[in-house]
Each structure stands twice: as structure tokens, then as C-alpha cells.
C-alpha positions in Angstrom: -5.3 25.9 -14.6 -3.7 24.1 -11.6 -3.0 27.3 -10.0 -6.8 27.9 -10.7 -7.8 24.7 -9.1 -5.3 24.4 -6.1 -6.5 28.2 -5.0 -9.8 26.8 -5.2 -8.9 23.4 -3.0 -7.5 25.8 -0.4 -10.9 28.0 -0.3 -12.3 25.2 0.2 -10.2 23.4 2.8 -10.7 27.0 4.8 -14.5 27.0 4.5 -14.7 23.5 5.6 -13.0 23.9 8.3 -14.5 26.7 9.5 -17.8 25.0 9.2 -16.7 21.9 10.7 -15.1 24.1 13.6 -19.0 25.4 14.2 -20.7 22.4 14.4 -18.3 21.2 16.5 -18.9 23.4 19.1 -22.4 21.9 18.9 -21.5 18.4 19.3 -19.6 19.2 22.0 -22.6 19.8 23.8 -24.1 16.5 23.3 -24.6 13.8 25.7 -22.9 10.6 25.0 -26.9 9.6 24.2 -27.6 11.8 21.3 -24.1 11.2 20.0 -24.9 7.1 19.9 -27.7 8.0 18.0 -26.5 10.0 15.9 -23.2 7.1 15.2 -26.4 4.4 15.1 -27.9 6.2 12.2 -24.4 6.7 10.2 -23.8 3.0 10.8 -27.5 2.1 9.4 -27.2 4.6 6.1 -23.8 3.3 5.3 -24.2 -0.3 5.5 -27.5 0.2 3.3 -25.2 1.7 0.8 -22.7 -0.4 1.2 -22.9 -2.6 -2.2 -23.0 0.7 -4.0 -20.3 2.4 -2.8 -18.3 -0.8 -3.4 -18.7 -0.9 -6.6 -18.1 3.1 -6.9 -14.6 2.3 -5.4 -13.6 -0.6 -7.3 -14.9 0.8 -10.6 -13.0 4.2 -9.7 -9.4 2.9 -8.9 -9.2 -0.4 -10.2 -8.8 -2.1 -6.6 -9.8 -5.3 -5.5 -13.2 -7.0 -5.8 -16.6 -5.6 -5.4 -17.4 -8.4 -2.6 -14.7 -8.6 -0.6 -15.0 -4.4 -0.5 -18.9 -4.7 0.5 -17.7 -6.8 3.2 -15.3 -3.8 4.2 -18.1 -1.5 4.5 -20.2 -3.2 6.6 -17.0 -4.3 8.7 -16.6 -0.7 9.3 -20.4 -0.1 9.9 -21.8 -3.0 11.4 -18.8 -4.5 13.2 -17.3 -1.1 14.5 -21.0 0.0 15.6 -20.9 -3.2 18.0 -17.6 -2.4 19.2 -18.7 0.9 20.5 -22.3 1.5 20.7 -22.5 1.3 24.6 -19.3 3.2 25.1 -18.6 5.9 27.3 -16.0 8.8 25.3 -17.3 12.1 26.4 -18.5 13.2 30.1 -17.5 11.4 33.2 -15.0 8.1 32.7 -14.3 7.8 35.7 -14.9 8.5 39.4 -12.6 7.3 42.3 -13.4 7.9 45.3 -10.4 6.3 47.3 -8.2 8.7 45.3 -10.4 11.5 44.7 -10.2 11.7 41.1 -12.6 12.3 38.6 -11.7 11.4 34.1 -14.1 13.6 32.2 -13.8 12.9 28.1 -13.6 16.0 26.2 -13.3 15.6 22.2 -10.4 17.1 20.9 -12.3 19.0 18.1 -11.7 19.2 14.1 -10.4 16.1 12.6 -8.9 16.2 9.1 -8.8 12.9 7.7 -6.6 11.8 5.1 -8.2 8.6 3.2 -6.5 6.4 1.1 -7.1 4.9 -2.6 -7.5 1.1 -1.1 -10.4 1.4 1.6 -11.6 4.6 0.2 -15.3 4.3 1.1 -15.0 2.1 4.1 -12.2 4.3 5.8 -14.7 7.3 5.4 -17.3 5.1 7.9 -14.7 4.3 10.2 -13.0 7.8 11.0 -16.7 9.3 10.7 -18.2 7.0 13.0 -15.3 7.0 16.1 -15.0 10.5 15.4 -18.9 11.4 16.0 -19.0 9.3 19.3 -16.2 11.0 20.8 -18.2 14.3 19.9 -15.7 15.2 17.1 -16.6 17.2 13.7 -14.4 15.8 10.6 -13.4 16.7 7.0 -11.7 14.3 4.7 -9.6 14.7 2.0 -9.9 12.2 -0.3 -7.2 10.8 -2.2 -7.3 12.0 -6.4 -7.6 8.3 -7.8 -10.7 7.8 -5.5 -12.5 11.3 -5.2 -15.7 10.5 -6.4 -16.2 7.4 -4.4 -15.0 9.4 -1.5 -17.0 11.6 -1.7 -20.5 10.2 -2.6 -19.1 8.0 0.9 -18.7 11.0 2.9 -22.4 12.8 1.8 -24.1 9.2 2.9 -22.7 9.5 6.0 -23.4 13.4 6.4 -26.4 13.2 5.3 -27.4 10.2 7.6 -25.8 12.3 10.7 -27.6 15.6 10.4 -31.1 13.1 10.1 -30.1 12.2 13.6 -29.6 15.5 14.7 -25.7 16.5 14.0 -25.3 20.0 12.9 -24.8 20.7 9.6 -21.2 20.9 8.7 -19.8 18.0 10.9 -19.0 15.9 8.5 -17.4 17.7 5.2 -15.1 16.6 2.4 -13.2 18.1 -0.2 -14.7 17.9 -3.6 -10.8 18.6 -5.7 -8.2 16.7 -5.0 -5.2 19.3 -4.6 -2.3 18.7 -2.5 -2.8 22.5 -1.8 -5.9 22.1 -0.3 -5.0 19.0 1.9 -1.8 21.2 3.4 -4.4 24.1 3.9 -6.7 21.9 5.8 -3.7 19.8 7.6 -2.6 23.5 8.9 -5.8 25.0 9.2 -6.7 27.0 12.6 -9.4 25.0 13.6 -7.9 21.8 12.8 -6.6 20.2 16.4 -6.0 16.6 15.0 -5.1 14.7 11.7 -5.9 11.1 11.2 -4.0 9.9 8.5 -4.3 6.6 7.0 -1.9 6.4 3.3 1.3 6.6 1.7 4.5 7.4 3.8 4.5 11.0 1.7 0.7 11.5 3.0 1.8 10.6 6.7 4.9 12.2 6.8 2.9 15.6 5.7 0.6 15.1 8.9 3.1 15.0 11.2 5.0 17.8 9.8 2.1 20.0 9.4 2.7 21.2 13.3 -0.7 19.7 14.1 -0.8 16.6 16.8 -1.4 13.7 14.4 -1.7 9.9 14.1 -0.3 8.4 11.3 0.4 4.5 10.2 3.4 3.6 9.1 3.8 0.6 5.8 2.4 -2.8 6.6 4.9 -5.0 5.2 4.4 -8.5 7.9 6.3 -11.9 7.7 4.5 -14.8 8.7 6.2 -17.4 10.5 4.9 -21.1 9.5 6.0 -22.9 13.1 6.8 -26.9 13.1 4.2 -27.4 15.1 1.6 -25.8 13.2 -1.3 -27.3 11.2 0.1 -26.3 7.7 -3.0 -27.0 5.9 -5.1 -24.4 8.1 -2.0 -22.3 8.4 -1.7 -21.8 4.7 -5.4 -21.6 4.4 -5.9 -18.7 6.5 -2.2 -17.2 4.7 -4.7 -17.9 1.2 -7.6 -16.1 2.3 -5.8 -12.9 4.0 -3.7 -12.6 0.5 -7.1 -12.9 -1.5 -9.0 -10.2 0.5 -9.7 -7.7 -1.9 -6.5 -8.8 -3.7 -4.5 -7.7 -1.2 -4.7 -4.3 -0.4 -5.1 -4.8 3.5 -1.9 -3.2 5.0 -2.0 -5.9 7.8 -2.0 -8.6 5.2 1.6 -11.1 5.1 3.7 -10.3 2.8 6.6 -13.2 3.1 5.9 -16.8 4.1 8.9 -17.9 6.4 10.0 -21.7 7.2 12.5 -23.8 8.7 14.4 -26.0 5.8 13.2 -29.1 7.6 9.5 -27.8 6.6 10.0 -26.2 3.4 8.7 -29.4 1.3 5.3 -30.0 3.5 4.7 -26.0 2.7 5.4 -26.0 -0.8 3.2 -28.7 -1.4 0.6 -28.6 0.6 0.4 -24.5 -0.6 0.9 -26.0 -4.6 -2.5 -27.6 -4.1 -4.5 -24.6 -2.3 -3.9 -22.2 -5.2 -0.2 -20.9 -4.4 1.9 -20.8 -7.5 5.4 -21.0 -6.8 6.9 -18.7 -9.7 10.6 -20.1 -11.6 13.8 -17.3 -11.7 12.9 -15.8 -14.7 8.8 -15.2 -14.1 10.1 -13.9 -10.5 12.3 -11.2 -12.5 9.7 -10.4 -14.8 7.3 -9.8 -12.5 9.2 -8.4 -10.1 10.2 -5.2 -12.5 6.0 -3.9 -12.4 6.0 -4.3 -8.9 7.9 -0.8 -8.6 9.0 2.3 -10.1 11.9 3.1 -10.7 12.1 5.8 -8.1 10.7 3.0 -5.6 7.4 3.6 -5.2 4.5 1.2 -5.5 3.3 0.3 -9.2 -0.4 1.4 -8.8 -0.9 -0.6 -12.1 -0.2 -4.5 -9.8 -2.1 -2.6 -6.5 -5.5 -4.9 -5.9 -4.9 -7.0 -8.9 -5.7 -10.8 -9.0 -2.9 -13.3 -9.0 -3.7 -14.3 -12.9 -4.2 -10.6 -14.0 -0.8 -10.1 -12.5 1.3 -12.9 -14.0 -0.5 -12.1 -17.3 0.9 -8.3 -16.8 4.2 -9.9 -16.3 4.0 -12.3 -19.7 3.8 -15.7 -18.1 1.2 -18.2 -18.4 0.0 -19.6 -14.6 -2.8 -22.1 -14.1 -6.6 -20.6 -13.8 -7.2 -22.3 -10.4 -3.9 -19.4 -9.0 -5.0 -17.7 -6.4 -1.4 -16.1 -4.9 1.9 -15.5 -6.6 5.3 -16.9 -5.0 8.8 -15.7 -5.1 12.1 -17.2 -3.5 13.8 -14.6 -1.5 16.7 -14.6 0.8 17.5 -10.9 1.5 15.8 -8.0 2.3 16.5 -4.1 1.1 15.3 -1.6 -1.4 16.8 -3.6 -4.6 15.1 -6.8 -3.2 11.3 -6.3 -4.2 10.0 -9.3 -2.8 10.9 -8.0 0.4 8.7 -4.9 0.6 4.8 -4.0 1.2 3.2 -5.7 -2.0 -0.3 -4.7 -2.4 -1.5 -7.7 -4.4 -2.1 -11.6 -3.8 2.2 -12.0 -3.9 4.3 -13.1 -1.5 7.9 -13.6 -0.7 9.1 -17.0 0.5 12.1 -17.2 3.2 13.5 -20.5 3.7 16.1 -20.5 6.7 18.4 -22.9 9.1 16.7 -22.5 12.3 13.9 -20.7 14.6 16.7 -18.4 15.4 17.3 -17.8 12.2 13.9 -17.1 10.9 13.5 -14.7 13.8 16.4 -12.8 12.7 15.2 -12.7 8.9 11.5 -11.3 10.3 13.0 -8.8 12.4 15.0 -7.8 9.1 12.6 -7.8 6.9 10.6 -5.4 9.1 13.7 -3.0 10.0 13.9 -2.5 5.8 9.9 -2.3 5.7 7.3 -2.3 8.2 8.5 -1.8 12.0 5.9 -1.4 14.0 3.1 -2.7 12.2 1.9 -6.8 11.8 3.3 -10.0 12.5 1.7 -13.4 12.2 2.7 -16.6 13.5 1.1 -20.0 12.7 2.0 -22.3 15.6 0.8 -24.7 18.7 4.1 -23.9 20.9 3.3 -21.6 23.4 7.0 -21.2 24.0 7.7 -19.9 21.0 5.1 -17.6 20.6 6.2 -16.2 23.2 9.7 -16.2 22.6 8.5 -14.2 19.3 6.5 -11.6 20.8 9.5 -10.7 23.2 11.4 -9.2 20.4 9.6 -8.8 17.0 9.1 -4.9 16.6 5.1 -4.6 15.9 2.5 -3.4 17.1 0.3 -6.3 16.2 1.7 -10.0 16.7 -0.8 -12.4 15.7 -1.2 -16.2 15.9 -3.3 -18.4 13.7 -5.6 -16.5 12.1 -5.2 -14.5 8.7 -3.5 -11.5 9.3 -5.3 -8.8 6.7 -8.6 -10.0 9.2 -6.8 -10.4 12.5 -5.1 -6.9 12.5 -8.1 -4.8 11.6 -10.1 -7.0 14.7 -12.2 -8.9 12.2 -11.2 -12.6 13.3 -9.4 -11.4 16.6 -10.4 -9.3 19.5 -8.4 -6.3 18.3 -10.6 -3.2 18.3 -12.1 -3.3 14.5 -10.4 -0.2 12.6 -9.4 0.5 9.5 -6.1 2.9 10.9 -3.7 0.9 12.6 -0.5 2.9 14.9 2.6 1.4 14.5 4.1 3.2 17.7 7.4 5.1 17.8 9.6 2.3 16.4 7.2 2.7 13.6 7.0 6.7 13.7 3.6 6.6 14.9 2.5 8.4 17.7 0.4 5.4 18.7 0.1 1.7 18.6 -3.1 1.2 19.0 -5.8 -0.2 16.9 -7.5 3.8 16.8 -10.6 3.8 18.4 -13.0 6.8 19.9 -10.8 7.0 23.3 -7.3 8.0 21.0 -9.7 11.2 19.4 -10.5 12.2 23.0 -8.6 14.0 25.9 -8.7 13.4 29.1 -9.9 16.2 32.0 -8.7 15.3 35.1 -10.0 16.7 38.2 -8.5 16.2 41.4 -9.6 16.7 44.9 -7.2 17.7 47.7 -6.1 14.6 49.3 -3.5 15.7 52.0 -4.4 18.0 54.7 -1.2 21.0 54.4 -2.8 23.2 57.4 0.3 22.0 59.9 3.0 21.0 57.2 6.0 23.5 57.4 6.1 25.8 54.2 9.7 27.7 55.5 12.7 27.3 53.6 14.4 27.3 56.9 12.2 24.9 59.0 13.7 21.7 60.0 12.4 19.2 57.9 12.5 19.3 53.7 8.5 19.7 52.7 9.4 17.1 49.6 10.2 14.5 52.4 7.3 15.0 54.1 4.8 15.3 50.9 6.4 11.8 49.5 5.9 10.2 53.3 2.1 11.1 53.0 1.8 9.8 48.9 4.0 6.5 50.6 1.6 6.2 52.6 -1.4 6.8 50.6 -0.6 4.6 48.2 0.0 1.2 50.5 
């Protein structure tokens, strides 16, 4: 019966493509005009349906809250449409005269996106909506604990686009979820890009499929509580990050880290916000359903309230708990804590000195999470940017919650729901993807040194490099 059903996934990731591949050459046609409108009118249908397909997701895998996943949809609706609306992708960038040198945007073509279990209806809006405006077709593949929502998120915005105009076919999803039929899309012919936002087994597949891809790598950020920091609004944007949707923001902390001198302040000023700072024993406890044993994520914790969870774990925690808190010192694969927790749970570093706790974040994201978010709570400028010299992420963020600051929602970040982590984080980009990373570049370039008297011989007397990097010299002053 699996046989049966991953023949059929591949059938279908071939015909999909195929189709995709069609109206693509369609789209391609497009002025950057018709393709706004045709994003507008994805943007309007989606963030109509946006209650609905919240409560799809969370009913379907168990993740996070119906509100804060509403907001997600119109995030990547309403917000991204804002962020790009008046945007040039496709036709002429650029023209520069001085130079003689024309950028022309050309889409890249078929997108296969990979969507994950935790944003699976607002990720579909995102990649649909940056891959229409750069003139893209797209086909997701859902992930199997969030197929349904998936795809009732995908024929919303399909439906929407081909109402504006987009060829049927430019916006397809698979209907079984098949490992099969992902690889046979992934590798398909008329695929020429992957998008993959997931699990490190998902991304790793994209980029060994022989296809260019962009991948994310695991969010797993510290965040640094500074001595000169307002601890109060510190911890209050920490407390509202951690809550979002339970937690299932990759960009959302994952350790709290102090100097001994402020470890008191923290503690209580966090004790009366709703942070419940968890004894040896109900750390242990909980600590053994935050992971398999092969090492993976527990999906079972994944988007799960703070009380659900210590409930899970058999302990008792007040009503009014809003985050779980462990005392960690180390980080490495038998130190739980100190991993990508996607849940309202924390790890909580206590060290000597600022050197000290920038050592222990640069750890901690070595073992987990290189490349991806940091945040930093603090008034110093000095420090900040003492920091941002040497901690390996993509993102580095200061004083704002870091689940809304990395996806552009509270900072001015492009909003997206697929954030690079670069090469130290095996991504091929760092960026916050947008349109302009799903788009190459056509370069045309005018003649800009006269060659008619320039010696071409191999035995005249002066070298032709010599004389061509004179002229550039030149040009360029």
C-alpha cells in the first residue's frame, strides 16, 4: 500500500511540475503590473481566510494557539504585501549610464517549496506571494502532520491568483504526503529552485537533491540580558516572543543569559511576569519529553503551553505560568536545555563576566543554531557592538522579542517566514528571503573602452592587461 501511494506522490510531483513549468512560461511574460495584481489579490483572499485556516492548522497538528496563528497569516499577507507591493523584481532594475550597465530581473522559474508543520498555512502565503511577484510558478509539498491545512492554504491562494489572471497551474501542491514524491519534485526537470523551510533532514534533502536551493538551518538563539538594560521590558518582550504561538517561531530565544551580579533582579522580576523557574528534579522530568531518544524533537511538547507541558512532565506549576525555566551551564547533545526547544521553555545561563557570557552564546550556537538569531537587551552601545563583531548569526537583534524581530514584525527586517542562516549556518543565504533572492539578475553591458588602437600582438611592446587595467584605473576614479 505505501508502494501504491509513494508511486502515486511521484505521478503527481511530475505532473505538477510539468504544469507549473507551463504556466510559468506565462508569467514570465508579465509585467511587473499584472504580477502586483495578481500578488494584491492572493494577499486579499488569504487574509480573508485567515481565521479559518488557523484554526485548520492548529486543529491538524496540535500547534500553538488559533490567535496568535491568525495573526501569522495576515503577517504573511498583509505585512509582506506592504513590504513589496511597489517593488520592482522582473524587467529593468537598473540603468547606469556612467557605467553603461543595464540589471534586468528574470525569475528563476519552478519553485518547489517545502513547508513545515509549525507555520503550515502562513508559510504557503509567504513563498506564494514573493514567488508570484518575482514572476515565479510554485508547488509545495506539504509536510504529512499538516496536509490538509496545507493544502486547503495553497487552493485559497491558487484560486485567488488565477481570479487575477495567473495561468492555471502556477500555484500547485501535493495532495499525499510521500517522501517519494517530495524527492521527485525536489529533482524534477523543471524544478530550477527549492525553498525549503523545516527539519535539518528536510533541508539537507534540498541541497543534496543537485538543484540550487535555500535552506534555514535550526533556530536555537541566546539572549543576552545586558546590566544596563531595563529588565522589566527586557523580560517582557523575552515573555511575549516565548508565548507566540507557544513557541514555535524558529527565531524565538531559547536561553536567557546573565552576569552573576544580575541574576537576582532577573529571577525576580521574571518570577512575577509568569516565568516559572523549575527545581532539579521537575527540570529532569521534563527534560526527558523534550527529546527522543535518537535526538530529535518530541513533537508531543512542540507548540504546547507552559502548564500543558509541566502537566506532561508530572509537576504541579501555578496557573498564572506562562514560560518554563531551567538552570543550565553547558551546552551539547546530552544537555537538552541547550538545544532548539519549540515550546514556551527556556534555558537559563548564569556566568562571571560579559566575556564570559559571550563565550557561552557563541557555544551554545556552535552546538545548535550558527547562523541564525541573537538577541540582546541592552542601552550600551559599546557592547552591542562589541557582540555583533563576533556572534555567528545572521540576525543580531536588540530590544525587541526576538520570534517578532527576526521575521521583520517589530524590526525593519524584510517580513518572511524563511530566514538564511549563511554559510556558517549551511545556508546558501543570510538573508531574510524576499522576491530579489528567487530572481536572477541579466546584466547587459555596453562597450566602455575604445580597443580600435590598443595593440592585440603577443609580441608588441606593451602587455594588453597593463594597458586594459590603466583604462578600468582610470574609469573608475
Amino acid at each position: 500500500m505505501n508502494f501504491d501511494k509513494d508511486l502515486q506522490a511521484r505521478q503527481q510531483a511530475r505532473d505538477l511540475a510539468r504544469q507549473a513549468e507551463d504556466a510559468q512560461k506565462i508569467l514570465a511574460q508579465m509585467s511587473q503590473e499584472k504580477l502586483d495584481a495578481i500578488v494584491r489579490a492572493v494577499s486579499s483572499a488569504f487574509a480573508a481566510s485567515a481565521a479559518e485556516l488557523a484554526e485548520l492548522a492548529v486543529q491538524e497538528t496540535g500547534f500553538g494557539n488559533v490567535s496568535d496563528k491568525i495573526t501569522k497569516n495576515e503577517f504573511a499577507s498583509k505585512t509582506l504585501l506592504s513590504a513589496i507591493d511597489k517593488k520592482t523584481c522582473v524587467g529593468v532594475l537598473k540603468e547606469d549610464p556612467r557605467e553603461k550597465l543595464w540589471e534586468i530581473g528574470v525569475p528563476v522559474g519552478v519553485i518547489a517549496a517545502i513547508i513545515p508543520s509549525t507555520n503550515p498555512t502562513s508559510t504557503v502565503c509567504y513563498k506564494a506571494m514573493i514567488a508570484l511577484k518575482a514572476g515565479n510558478a510554485i508547488v509545495f509539498s506539504p509536510h504529512p502532520k499538516a496536509i490538509a491545512c496545507t493544502l486547503r492554504a495553497a487552493q485559497i491562494v491558487a484560486k485567488a491568483a488565477e481570479s487575477a489572471g495567473a495561468p492555471k497551474g502556477c500555484v500547485g501542491c501535493l495532495e499525499i504526503p510521500s517522501m517519494a514524491g517530495c524527492k521527485e519534485l525536489m529533482e524534477a526537470p523543471e524544478t530550477r529552485l527549492i525553498l525549503a523551510t523545516g527539519g535539518p533532514a528536510m533541508v539537507k534533502a534540498a541541497y543534496s537533491s543537485g538543484k540550487p536551493a535555500i535552506g534555514v538551518g535550526a533556530g536555537n538563539g541566546p539572549v543576552y540580558i545586558h546590566h544596563s538594560a531595563d529588565v522589566k521590558k527586557a523580560l517582557a518582550c523575552i515573555l511575549q516572543s516565548k508565548t507566540f504561538d507557544y513557541g514555535t517561531v524558529c527565531a524565538s530565544e531559547q536561553s536567557i543569559i546573565v552576569e552573576a551580579a544580575m541574576e537576582q533582579a532577573v529571577k525576580q522580576t521574571a518570577a512575577q511576569l509568569g516565568f516559572y523557574f523549575m527545581n532539579t528534579q521537575e527540570a529532569g522530568c521534563l527534560a526527558k519529553l523534550l527529546f527522543k531518544p535518537n535526538g530529535t524533537l518530541n513533537p508531543e511538547i512542540v507548540g504546547k503551553s507552559a502548564t500543558v507541558l509541566a502537566e506532561k512532565a508530572g509537576f504541579a506549576v501555578p496557573a498564572s505560568t506562562k514560560v518554563l525555566v531551567a538552570r543550565e551551564q553547558e551546552a551539547g547533545p546530552t544537555r537538552p536545555y541547550s538545544m532548539e526547544k519549540l515550546c514556551p521553555v527556556l534555558a537559563f545561563f548564569v556566568m562571571e563576566s560579559e566575556d564570559a557570557v559571550l563565550a557561552k552564546a557563541i557555544e551554545v550556537l556552535i552546538h545548535e543554531g550558527s547562523g541564525h538569531t541573537f538577541a540582546m537587551h541592552a542601552e550600551d552601545v559599546a557592547v552591542v557592538r562589541k557582540f555583533a563583531a563576533q556572534i555567528p548569526v545572521s540576525r543580531f537583534l536588540v530590544n525587541t522579542p526576538a520570534a517578532l524581530g527576526g521575521i521583520g514584525a517589530t524590526t525593519a527586517l524584510f517580513p518572511a517566514l524563511t530566514l538564511g542562516c549563511g554559510a556558517v549556518g549551511g545556508s546558501s543565504s543570510s538573508n531574510n528571503i524576499s522576491p530579489m533572492d528567487l530572481i536572477n539578475i541579466r546584466r547587459v553591458a555596453w562597450g566602455t573602452e575604445d580597443m580600435a588602437d590598443t595593440p592585440v600582438c603577443p609580441t608588441c611592446d606593451e602587455n594588453l592587461l597593463e594597458i586594459l587595467t590603466a583604462k578600468i584605473l582610470e574609469r573608475l576614479k
